[in-house]
C-alpha positions as CSV (number, residue, x, y, z in Angstrom):
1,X,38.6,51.3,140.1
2,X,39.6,49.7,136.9
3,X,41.6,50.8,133.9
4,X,39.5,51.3,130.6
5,X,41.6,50.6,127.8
6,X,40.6,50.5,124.3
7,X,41.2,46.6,124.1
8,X,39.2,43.6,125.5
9,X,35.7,42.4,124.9
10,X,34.5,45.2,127.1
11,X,36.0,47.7,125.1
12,X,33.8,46.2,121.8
13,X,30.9,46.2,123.7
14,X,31.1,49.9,124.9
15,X,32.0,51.0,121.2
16,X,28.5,49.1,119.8
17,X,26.5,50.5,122.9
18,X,27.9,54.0,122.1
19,X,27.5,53.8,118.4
20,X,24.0,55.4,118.4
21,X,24.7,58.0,120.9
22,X,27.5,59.8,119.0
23,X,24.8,61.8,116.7
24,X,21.8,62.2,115.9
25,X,22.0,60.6,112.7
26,X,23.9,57.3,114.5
27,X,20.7,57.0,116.5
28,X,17.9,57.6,113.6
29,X,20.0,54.7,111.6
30,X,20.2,52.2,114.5
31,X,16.4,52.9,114.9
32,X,15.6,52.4,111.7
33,X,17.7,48.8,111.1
34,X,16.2,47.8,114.8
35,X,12.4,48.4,113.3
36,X,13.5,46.5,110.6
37,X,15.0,43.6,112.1
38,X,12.1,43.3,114.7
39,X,9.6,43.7,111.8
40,X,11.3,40.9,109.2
41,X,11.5,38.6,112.7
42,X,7.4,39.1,113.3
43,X,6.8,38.4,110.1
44,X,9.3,35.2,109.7
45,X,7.3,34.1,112.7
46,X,4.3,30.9,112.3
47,X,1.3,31.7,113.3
48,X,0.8,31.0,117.2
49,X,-1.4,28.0,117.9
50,X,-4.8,29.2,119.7
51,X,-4.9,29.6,123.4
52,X,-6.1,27.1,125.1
53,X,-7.1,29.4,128.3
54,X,-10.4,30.4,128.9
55,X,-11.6,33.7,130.7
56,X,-14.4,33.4,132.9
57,X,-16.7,36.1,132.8
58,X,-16.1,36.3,136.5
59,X,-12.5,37.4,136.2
60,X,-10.7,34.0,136.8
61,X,-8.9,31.7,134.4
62,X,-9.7,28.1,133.8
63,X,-7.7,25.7,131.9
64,X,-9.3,23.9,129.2
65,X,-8.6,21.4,126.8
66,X,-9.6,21.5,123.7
67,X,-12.0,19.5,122.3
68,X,-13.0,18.9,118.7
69,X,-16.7,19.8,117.8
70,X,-18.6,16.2,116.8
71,X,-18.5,16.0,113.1
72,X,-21.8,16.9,111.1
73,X,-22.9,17.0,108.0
74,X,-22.7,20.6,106.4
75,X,-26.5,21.5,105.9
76,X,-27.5,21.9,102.1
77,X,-28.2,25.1,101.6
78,X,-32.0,25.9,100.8
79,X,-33.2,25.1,97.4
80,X,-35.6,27.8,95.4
81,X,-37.5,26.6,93.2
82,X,-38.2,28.7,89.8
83,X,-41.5,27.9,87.5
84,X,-40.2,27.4,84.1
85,X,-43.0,29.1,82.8
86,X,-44.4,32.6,83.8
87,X,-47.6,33.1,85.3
88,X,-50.6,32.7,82.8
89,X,-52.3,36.0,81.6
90,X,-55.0,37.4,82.9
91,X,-57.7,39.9,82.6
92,X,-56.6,43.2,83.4
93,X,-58.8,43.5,87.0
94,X,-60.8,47.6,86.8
95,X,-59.8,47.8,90.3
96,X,-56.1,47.6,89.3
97,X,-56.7,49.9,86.8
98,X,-58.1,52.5,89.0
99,X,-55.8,52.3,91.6
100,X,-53.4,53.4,88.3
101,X,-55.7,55.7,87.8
102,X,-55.6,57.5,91.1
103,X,-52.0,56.8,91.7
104,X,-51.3,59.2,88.4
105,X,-53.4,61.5,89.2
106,X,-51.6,62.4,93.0
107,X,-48.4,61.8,90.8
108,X,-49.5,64.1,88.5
109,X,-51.8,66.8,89.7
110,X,-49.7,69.0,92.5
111,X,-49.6,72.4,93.0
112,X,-46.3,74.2,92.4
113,X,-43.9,74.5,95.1
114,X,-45.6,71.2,96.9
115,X,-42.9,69.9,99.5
116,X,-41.9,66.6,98.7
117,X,-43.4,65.2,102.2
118,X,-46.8,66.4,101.4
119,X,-47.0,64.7,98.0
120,X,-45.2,61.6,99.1
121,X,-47.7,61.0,102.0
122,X,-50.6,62.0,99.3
123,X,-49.2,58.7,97.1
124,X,-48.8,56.3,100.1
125,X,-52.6,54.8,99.9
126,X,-52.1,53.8,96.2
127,X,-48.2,52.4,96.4
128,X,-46.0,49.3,97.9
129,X,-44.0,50.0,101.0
130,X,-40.7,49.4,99.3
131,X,-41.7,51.6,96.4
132,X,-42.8,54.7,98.4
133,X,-39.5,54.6,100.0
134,X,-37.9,54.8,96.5
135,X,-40.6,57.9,95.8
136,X,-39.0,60.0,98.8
137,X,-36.3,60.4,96.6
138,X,-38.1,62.3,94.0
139,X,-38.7,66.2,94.1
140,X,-42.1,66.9,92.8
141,X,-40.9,69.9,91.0
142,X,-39.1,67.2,88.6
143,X,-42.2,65.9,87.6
144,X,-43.1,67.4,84.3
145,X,-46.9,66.2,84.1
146,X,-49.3,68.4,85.7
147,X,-52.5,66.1,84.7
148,X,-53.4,62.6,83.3
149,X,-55.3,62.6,79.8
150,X,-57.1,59.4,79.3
151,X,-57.4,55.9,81.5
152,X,-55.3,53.5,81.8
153,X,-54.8,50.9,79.6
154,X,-53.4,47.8,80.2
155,X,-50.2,46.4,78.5
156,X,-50.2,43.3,80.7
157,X,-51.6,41.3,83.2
158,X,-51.7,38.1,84.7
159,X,-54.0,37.5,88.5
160,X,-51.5,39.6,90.4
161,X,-49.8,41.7,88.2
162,X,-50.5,44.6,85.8
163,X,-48.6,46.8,83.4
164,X,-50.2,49.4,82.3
165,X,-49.7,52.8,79.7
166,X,-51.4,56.0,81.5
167,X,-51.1,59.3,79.2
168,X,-50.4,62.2,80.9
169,X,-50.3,66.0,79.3
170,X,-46.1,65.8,79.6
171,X,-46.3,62.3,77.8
172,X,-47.5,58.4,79.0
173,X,-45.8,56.6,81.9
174,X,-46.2,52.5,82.5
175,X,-47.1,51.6,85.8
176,X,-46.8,48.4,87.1
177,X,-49.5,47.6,90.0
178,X,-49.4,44.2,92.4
179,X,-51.7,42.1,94.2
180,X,-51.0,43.1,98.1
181,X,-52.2,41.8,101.5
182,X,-53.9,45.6,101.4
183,X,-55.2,45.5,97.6
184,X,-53.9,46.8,94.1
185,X,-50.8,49.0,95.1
186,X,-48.2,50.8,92.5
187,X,-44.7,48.8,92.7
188,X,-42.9,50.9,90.0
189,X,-43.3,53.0,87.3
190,X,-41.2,54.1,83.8
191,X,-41.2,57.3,81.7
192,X,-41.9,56.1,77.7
193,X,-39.9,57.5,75.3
């Protein structure tokens, strides 16, 4: 059996081996500068190239070499084009109007405590599919008009648009109407001021 003495390269090596096991605080340091170490190493690190191995869905592994994709031209991407002048006006169409008409009036005229559901579904026939989806959001009880007054008159129009002022006892609203695949439908609406 041989001699341990505290000299010879052995002897080092045993005292830094040893270090962190003296206390606890030995071992929470050597942790600490080891994390460090390994982290500043990772990050000194370039970037590995990719892997040129290939899993087969089957579980095996091919080797592959890689080979660059033929060179094309980038596509352009899709041009819009934007009329530099806005539609041309147009006479207000009545069957726009009414559908302004009847929309305010289901907007309008509900009975207190109406759930929203109800009084959605009961503005449906007269509004755009993106809009009513806006319109689920509102509580009925919010709406301060219990009637309209007077018809609707048009602010502006062209063949597939209309703006139009509708007085209602709490005030007058604009609604705007389109032109759908279905007919005249409600796409919005504003309280005036």
């Amino acid at each position: 059996m041989p001699i341990r003495t505290h000299r010879g390269r052995a002897a080092v090596y045993r005292r830094l081996w040893g270090w962190p096991l003296r206390s606890p605080k030995h071992l929470v340091t050597a942790v600490i500068v080891l994390a460090a170490a390994a982290t500043t190493i990772g990050i000194m690190l370039p970037e590995p190239p990719p892997s040129r191995n290939y899993r087969d869905p089957s579980g095996g592994t091919e080797q592959h070499q890689a080979v660059p994709a033929p060179a094309s031209p980038t596509p352009a991407p899709p041009t819009i084009s934007v009329p530099n002048t806005p539609p041309a006006p147009a006479p207000a169409d009545p069957a726009g109007l009414h559908v302004v008409e009847a929309w305010g009036a289901k907007w309008a005229t509900h009975p207190p405590g109406t759930p929203a559901g109800k009084w959605v579904e009961s503005l449906r026939p007269y509004t755009t599919d993106e809009f009513i989806t806006v319109m689920t959001s509102v509580d009925p009880a919010n709406v301060p008009s219990t009637r309209i007054t007077g018809p609707a008159v048009p602010l502006s129009s062209t063949a597939n648009a209309i703006a139009a002022r509708l007085p209602t006892d709490a005030g007058d609203i604009e609604v705007d109407v389109m032109r759908t695949e279905q007919g005249w439908r409600v796409s919005g609406y504003n309280k005036v001021s």
